[in-house]
N, C-alpha and C positions, 0 to 999 in steps of 0.2 A: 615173509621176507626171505631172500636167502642172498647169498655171495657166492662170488666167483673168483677168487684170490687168482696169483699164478702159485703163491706153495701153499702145501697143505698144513696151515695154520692155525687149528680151531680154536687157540686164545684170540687170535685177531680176528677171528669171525665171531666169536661173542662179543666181542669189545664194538666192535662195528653194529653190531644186529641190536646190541644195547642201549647204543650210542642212537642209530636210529630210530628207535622205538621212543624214546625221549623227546624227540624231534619232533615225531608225525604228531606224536601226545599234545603238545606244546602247539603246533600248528593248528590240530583237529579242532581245540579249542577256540582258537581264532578264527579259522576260515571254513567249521567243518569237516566231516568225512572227505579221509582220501576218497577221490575217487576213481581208482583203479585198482584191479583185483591182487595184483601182484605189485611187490616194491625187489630190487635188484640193486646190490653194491658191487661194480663189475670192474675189478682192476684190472690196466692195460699197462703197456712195457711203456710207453713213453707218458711223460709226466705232463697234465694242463692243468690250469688253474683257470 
C-alpha cells in the first residue's frame, strides 16, 4: 500500500495505511483476496464524497 498526501505527513500516512489495512482485513474475510497488486490512498486539492 502506499499514499500520496499533498504535505509531507507521515502520522497521517500511518493512520491511513492502518486505517486501511483493517479494512482490506475485514473485507478479505468476506469477499476474499484483493485482487490487485497494489492498493493507493491518493489525496487531491478538491474535496468528493
Amino acid at each position: 500500500m502506499e499514499t500520496g498526501l499533498l504535505s509531507d505527513d507521515p502520522r497521517l500516512a500511518d493512520t491511513c495505511l492502518k486505517a486501511t489495512a483493517g479494512y482490506l482485513s475485514l473485507y478479505e474475510n468476506q469477499f476474499g483476496p484483493y485482487p490487485f497488486p497494489k492498493f493507493a490512498i491518493v489525496e487531491k486539492f478538491f474535496p468528493t464524497g
